[in-house]
C-alpha positions as CSV (number, residue, x, y, z in Angstrom):
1,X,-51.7,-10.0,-45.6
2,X,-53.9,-12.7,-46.3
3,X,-53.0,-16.3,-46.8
4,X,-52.8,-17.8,-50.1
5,X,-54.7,-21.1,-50.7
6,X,-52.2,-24.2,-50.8
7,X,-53.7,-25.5,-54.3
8,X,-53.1,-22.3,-55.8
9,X,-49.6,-22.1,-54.2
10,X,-49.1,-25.9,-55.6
11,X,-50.4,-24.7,-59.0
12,X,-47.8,-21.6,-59.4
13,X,-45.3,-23.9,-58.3
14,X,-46.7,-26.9,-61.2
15,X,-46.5,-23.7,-63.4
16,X,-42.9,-22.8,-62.9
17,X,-41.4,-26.3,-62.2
18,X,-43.5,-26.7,-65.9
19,X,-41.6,-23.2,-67.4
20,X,-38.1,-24.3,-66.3
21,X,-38.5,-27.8,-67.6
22,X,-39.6,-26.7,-71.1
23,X,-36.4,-24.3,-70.9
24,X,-34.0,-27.0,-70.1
25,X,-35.3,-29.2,-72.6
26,X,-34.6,-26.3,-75.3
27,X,-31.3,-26.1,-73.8
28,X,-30.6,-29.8,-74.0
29,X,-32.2,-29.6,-77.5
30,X,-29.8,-27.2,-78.9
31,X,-26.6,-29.1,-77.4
32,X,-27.8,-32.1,-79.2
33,X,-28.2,-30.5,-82.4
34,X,-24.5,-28.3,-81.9
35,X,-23.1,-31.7,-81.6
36,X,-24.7,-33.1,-84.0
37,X,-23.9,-30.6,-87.0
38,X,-20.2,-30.8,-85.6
39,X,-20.1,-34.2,-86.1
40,X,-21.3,-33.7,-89.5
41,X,-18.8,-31.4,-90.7
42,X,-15.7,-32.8,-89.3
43,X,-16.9,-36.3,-91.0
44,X,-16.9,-34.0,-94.4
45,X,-14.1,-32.2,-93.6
46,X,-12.0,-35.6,-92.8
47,X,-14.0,-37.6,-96.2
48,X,-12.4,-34.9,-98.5
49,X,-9.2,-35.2,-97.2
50,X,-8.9,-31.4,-95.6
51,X,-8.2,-32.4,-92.4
């Protein structure tokens, strides 16, 4: 088995730190906007008196 070179090793690991960070940021993303729309409604809900 031959050795890979180290900039390409450095490069797949740029490339996967890259993929998980765009993933987590999704992630986070979503959480924001969850809390967000909750917020929303129970301001409405609580406005007309429902809750």
């Amino acid at each position: 088995m031959m050795a890979q070179d180290p900039k390409t090793d450095l490069e797949l690991f740029r490339a996967r730190q890259k993929a998980r960070n765009r993933a987590l940021g999704f992630v986070l993303l979503a959480l924001v906007v969850l809390f967000f729309a909750i917020t929303i409604v129970k301001m409405g809900l609580h406005s007309s008196g429902q809750m």
